[in-house]
C-alpha positions in Angstrom: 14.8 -11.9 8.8 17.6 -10.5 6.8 15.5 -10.9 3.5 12.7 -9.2 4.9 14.6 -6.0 5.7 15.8 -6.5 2.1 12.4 -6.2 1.1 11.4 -3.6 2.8 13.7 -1.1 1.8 12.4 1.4 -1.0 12.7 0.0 -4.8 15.4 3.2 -5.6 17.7 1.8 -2.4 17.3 -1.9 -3.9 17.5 -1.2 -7.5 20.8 1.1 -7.1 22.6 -1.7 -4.7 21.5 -4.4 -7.4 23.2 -2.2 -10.2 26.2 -1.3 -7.8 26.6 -4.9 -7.1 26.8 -5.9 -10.9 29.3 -3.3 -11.8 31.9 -4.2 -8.7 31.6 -7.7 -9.5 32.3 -6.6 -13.0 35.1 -4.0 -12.1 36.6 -6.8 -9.8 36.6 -9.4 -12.5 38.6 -7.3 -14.9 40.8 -6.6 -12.3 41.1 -9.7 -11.3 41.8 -11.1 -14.7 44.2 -8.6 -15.5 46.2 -9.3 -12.8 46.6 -13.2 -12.8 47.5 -12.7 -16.7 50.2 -10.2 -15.9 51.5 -12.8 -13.0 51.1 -15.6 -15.3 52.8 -13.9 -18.3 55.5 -12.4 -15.8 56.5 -15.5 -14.4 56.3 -17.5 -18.0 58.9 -14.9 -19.1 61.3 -15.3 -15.7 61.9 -18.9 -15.8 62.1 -19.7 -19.3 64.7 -17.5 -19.1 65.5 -19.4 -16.1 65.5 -22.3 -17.9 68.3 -20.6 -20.4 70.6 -19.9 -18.1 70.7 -23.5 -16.7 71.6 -24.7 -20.0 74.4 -22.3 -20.7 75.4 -23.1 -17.2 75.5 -26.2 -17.6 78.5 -26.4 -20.5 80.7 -24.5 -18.4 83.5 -26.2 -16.0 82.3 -25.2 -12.4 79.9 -22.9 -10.8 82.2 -19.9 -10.8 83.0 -20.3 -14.5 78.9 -20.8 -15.4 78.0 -17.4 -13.2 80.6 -15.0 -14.3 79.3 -16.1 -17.6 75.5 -15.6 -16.8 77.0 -12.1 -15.2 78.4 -11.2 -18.7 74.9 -12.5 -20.6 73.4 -10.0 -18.3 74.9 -7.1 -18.1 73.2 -5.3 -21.2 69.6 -6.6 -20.0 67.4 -5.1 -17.5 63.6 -4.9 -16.3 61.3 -6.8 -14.2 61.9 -9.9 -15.9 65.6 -9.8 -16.3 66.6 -9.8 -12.4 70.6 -8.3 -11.7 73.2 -11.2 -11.4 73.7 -10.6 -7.9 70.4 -12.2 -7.7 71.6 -15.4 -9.0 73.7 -18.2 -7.9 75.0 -21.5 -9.7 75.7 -25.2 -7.8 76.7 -28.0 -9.2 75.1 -31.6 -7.8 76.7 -35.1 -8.3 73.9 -38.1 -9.4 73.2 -38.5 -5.9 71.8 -34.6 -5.2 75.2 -34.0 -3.0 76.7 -30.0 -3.7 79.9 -30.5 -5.8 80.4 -26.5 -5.8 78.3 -23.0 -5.3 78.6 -19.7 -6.6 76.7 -16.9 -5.8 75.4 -17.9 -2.9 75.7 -20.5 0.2 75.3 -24.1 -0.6 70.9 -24.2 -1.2 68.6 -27.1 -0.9 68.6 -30.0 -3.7 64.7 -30.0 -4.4 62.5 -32.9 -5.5 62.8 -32.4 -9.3 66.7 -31.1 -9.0 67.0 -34.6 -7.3 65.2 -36.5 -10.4 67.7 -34.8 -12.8 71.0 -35.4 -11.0 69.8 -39.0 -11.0 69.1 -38.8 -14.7 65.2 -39.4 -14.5 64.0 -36.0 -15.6 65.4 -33.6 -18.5 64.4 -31.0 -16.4 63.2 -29.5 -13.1 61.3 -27.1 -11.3 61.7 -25.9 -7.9 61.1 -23.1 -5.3 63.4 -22.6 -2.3 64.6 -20.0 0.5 67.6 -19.0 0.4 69.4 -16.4 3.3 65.8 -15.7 3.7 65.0 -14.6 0.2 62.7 -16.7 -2.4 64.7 -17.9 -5.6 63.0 -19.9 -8.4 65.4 -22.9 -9.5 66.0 -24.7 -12.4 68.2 -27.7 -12.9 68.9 -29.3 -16.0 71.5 -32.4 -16.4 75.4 -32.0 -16.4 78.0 -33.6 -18.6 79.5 -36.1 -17.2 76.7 -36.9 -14.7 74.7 -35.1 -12.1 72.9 -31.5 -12.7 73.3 -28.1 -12.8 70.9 -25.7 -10.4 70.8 -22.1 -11.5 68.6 -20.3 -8.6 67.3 -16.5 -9.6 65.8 -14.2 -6.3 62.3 -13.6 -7.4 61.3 -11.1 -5.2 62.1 -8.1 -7.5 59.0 -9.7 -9.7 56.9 -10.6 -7.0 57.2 -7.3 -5.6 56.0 -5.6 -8.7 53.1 -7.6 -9.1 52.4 -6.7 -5.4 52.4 -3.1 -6.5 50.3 -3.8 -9.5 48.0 -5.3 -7.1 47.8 -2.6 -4.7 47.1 0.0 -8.0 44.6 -2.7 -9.3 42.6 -2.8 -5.8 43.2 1.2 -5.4 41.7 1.3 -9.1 38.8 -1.6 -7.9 37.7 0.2 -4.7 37.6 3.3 -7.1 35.3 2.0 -9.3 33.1 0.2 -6.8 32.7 3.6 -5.6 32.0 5.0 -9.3 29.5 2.2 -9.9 27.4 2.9 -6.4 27.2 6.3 -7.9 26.3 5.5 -11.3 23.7 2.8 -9.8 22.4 5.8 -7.4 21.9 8.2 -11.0 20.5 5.2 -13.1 18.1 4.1 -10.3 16.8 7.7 -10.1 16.5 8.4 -13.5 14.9 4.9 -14.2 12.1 5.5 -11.5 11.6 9.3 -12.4 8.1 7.9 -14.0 7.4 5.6 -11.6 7.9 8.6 -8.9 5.3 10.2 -10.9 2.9 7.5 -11.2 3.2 7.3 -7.6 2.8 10.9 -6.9 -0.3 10.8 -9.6 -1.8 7.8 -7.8 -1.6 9.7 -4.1 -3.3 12.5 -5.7 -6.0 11.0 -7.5 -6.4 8.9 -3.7 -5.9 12.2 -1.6 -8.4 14.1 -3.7 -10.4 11.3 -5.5 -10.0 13.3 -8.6 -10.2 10.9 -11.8 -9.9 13.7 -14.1 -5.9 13.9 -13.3 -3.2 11.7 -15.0 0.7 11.9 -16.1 2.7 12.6 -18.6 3.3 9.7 -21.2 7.3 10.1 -23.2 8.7 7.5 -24.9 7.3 4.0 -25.9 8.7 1.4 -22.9 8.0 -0.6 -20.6 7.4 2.8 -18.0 5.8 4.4 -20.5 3.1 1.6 -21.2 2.6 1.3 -17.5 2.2 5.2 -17.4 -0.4 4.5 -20.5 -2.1 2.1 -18.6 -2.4 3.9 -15.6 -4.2 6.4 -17.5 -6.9 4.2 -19.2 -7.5 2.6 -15.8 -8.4 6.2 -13.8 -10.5 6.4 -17.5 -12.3 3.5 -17.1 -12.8 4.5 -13.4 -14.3 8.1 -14.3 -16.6 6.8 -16.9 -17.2 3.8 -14.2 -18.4 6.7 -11.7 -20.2 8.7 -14.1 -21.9 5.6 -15.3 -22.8 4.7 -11.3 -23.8 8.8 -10.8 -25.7 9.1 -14.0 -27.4 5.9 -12.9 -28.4 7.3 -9.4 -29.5 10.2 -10.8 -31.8 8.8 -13.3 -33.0 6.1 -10.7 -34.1 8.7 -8.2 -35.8 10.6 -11.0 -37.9 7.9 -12.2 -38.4 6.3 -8.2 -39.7 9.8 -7.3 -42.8 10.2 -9.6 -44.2 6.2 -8.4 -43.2 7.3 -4.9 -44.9 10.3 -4.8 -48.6 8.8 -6.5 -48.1 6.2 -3.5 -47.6 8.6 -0.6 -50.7 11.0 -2.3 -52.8 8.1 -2.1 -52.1 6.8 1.3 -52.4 10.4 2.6 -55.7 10.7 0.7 -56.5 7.1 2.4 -55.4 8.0 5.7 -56.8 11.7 5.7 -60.6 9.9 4.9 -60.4 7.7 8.0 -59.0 10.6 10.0 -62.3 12.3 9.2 -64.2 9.9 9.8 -65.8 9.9 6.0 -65.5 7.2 4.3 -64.6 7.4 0.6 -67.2 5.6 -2.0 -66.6 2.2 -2.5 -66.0 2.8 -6.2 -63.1 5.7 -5.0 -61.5 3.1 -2.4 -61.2 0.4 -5.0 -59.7 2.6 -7.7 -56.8 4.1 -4.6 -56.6 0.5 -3.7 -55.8 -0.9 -7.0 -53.6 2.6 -7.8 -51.9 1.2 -5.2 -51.4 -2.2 -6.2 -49.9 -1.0 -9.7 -47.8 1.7 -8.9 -46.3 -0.8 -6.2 -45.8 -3.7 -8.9 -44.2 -1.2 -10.9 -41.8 -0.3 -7.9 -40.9 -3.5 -7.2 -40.1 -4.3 -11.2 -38.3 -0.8 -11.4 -36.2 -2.0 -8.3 -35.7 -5.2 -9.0 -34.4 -4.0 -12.9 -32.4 -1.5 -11.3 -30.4 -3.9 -9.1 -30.3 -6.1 -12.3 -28.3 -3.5 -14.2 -26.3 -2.7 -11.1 -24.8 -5.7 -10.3 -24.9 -7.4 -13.8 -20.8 -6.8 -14.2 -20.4 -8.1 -10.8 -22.6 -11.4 -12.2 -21.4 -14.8 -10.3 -22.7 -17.3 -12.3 -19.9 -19.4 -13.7 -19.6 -19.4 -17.3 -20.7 -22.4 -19.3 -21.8 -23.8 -23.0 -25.4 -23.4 -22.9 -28.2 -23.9 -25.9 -29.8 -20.7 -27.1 -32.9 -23.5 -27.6 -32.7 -24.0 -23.9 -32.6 -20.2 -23.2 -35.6 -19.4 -25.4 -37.9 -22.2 -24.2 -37.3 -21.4 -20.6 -37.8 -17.6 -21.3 -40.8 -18.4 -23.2 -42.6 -20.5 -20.7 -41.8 -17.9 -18.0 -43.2 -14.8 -20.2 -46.3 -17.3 -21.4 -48.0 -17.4 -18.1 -47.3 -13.5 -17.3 -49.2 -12.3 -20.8 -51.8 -14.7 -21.2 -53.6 -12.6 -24.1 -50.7 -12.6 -26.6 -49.9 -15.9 -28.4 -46.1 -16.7 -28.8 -45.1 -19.1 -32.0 -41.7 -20.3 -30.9 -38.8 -22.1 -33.4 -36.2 -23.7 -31.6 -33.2 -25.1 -33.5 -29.6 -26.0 -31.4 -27.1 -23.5 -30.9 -24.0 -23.4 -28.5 -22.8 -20.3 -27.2 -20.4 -19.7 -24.0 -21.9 -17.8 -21.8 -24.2 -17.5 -18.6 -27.6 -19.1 -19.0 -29.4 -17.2 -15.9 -28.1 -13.8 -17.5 -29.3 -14.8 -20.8 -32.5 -16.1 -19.8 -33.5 -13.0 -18.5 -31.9 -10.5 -21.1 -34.6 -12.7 -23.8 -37.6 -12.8 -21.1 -37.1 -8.6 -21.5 -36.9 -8.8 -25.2 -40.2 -11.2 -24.7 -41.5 -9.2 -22.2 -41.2 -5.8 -24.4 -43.1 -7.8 -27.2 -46.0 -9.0 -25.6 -46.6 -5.8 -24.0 -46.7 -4.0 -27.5 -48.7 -6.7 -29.1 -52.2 -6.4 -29.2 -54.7 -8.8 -27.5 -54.8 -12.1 -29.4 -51.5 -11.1 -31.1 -48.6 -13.4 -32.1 -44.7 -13.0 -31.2 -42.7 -14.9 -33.2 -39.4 -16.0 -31.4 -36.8 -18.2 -33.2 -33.3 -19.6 -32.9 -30.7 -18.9 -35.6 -28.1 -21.4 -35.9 -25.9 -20.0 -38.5 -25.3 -17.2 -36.9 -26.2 -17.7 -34.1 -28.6 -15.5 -32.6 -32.3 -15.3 -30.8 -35.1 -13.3 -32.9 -38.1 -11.7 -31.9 -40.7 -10.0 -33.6 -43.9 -9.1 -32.3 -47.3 -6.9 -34.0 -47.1 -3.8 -32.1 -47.1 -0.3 -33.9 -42.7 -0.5 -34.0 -40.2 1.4 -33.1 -40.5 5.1 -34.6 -37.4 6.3 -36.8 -36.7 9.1 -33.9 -36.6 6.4 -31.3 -34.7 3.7 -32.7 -31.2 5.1 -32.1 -32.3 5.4 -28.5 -34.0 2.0 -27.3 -31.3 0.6 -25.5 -30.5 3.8 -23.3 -31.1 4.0 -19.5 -34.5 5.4 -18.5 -35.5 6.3 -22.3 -39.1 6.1 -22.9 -40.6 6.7 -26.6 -43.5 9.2 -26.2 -45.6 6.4 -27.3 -44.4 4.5 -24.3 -45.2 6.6 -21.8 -48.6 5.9 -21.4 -47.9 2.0 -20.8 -46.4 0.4 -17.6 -42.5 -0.1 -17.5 -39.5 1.8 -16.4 -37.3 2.0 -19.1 -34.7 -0.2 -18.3 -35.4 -3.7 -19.7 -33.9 -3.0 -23.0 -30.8 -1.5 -21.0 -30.1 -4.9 -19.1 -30.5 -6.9 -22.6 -27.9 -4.6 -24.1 -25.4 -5.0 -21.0 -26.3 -9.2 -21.4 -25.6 -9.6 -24.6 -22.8 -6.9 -24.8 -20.6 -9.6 -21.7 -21.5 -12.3 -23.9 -19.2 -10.5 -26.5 -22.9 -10.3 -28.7 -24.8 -7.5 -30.8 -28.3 -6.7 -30.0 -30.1 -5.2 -33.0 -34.2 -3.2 -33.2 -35.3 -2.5 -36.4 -39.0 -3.3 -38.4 -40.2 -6.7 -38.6 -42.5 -8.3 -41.4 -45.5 -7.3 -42.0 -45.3 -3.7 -38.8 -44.0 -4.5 -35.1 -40.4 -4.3 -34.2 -38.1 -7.1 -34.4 -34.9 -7.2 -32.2 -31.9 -9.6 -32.9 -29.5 -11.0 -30.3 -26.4 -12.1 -31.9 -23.4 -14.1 -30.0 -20.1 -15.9 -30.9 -20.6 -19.8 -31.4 -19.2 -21.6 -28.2 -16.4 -22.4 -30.6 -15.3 -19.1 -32.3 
């Protein structure tokens, strides 16, 4: 539950508590560090020398004699790590830990180590003990003669200045915890200044469904390519729309002029039997088989006009398929629609990656636009080319005029020698689009001998 509201809070809210977060663990780390180094070096310094009292304690003859000398040793020194002599006291253990002597303070505690050096198992020793309520930090090193000498030093002069360092070190910490939640607040917002943009550029263009708008691209990261990328996307949606208007447009155009011959001659059918006159048999078969064309020719120009809608959105799974395949299939389909043109077909293996429906039908248009320019009793020559590889077909129609060429392949575009013959423009325009998702070329130009020849050129399955 608790990671959910994480989530849900804005990207600003979690980006500057991630960046807060880094910089007080980081403040808190120096701090840290600094501290336990100053304790660690503070402490080194007090007991070694500690440690060189004990031994000039231990030469002299009794406790009194070994702290008035420590008192003279100490008189010139001062500073945290040098303690007063009223801080210190001297006692003098026999082998079995028992006081022999104390000065400085009441009789104090024979620790564990003091114990192993009066008994002569340890050069040296270590302890911690209260005494009239105060800490002191003992050494005890071994005495002439037997048993050991305990110098004990009040450490609470060093303990309380590394409690004030502390308490400047956390004042200093909370300080900069606060100093890094601001500075994550200011890096947050100026980090997501474009991505504030790019969201306020993205409501707009959904508010107002206005491709045209974009943002302002500075710099050359990461923000800045998504800014760039954001741009070519509402690009590639505008020319997406204008594609899908111009397509409408043009659709509508070319569906009116069939529509309208089909509505004339059903009113001109409907209008004879409303007046009871019946047309000439000769004038009712020529409505009737007006009819029947200019509704084959709606049906093709719908059925090509879904075909070029939905070809992007094609869901046939992509596959290795044989251009020989594709051809002979096409071939067979187109041979028993044009039964007055002959079609000499070479078929020679080639492997391309692609979708064989989709391809099939973008070379059954290429066929289709040859035997329908090819005069009765004509041939189209179709033919794999492995090498490259690519389908080519030629047929022995008048070609493609030098005015027209640049302009087969467009939407609706009919050459004014075209216009005359039954079609809607748009077969060419699906092979282009096939071809074009195959990552191919599709070429017209003049064949051998007159006739156009067109060339559909793809990547090997392997390239």
């Amino acid at each position: 539950m608790k990671r959910l509201r994480w989530r849900e809070r804005s990207l600003r809210t979690r980006l500057t508590a991630m960046v807060a977060l880094a910089m007080a663990v980081a403040v808190v780390a120096t701090f840290s560090a600094a501290w336990f180094l100053t304790r660690a070096n503070l402490y080194q310094q007090f007991d070694a020398q500690l440690q060189t009292y004990a031994q000039v304690a231990a030469k002299a003859a009794d406790p009194a004699e070994a702290l008035a000398t420590l008192r003279a040793v100490q008189q010139d020194k001062s500073g945290p790590g040098s303690g007063r002599a009223e801080g210190m006291a001297v006692e003098f253990v026999d082998a079995d830990g028992a006081s022999v002597g104390v000065a400085g303070a009441p009789p104090f505690p024979t620790g564990p180590q003091a114990r192993f050096v009066a008994a002569g198992d340890a050069a040296l020793g270590f302890d911690v003990e209260r005494i009239g309520g105060d800490r002191y930090r003992v050494r005890s090193v071994p005495r002439p003669g037997g048993g050991a000498v305990l110098v004990a030093r009040n450490s609470e002069g060093l303990e309380g200045t590394l409690a004030e360092l502390g308490g400047w070190l956390t004042l200093a910490g909370l300080v900069g915890v606060a100093g890094a939640a601001l500075a994550g607040r200011a890096i947050a917002k100026t980090a997501l200044r474009p991505v504030a943009a790019l969201t306020v550029a993205a409501e707009d263009v959904a508010r107002t469904q206005e491709l045209a708008a974009g943002i302002t691209v500075a710099g050359k990261d990461e923000l800045a390519r998504l800014a760039d990328a954001f741009n070519e996307m509402l690009g590639a949606l505008r020319l997406s729309r204008d594609e899908q208007r111009r397509l409408v447009q043009d659709a509508g155009h070319e569906l009116r002029t069939p529509l309208t011959s089909l509505r004339n001659n059903i009113e001109l059918l409907i209008h004879a039997e409303g007046q009871d006159r019946a047309l000439p048999p000769e004038d009712r078969t020529r409505l009737l088989a007006d009819l029947d064309v200019q509704s084959v020719e709606l049906t093709t120009l719908v059925g090509e006009l879904v075909d070029l809608s939905t070809g992007e959105r094609e869901p046939e799974p992509v596959d290795r398929v044989d251009l020989a395949d594709v051809l002979a299939a096409a071939a067979d389909r187109v041979r028993a629609r044009s039964p007055q043109v002959e079609f000499a077909v070479t078929l020679a293996s080639a492997e391309v990656k692609g979708r064989a429906g989709a391809l099939e039908r973008a070379v059954l248009n290429v066929l289709d636009n040859a035997a329908k320019w090819s005069p009765p009793g004509g041939t189209v020559r179709a033919a794999v080319l492995p090498e490259i590889p690519a389908i080519v077909v030629s047929d022995q129609g008048p070609g493609i005029a030098e005015v027209d060429l640049p302009h087969v392949f467009e939407r609706f575009y009919r050459a004014e020698a075209a216009r005359s013959k039954p079609g809607s423009g748009l077969g060419l325009a699906i092979v282009e689009q096939v071809v074009g998702q195959h990552g191919g070329t599709v070429r017209a130009g003049a064949a051998d001998g007159g006739g156009a020849r067109f060339e559909l050129a793809f990547p090997a399955a392997g390239a």
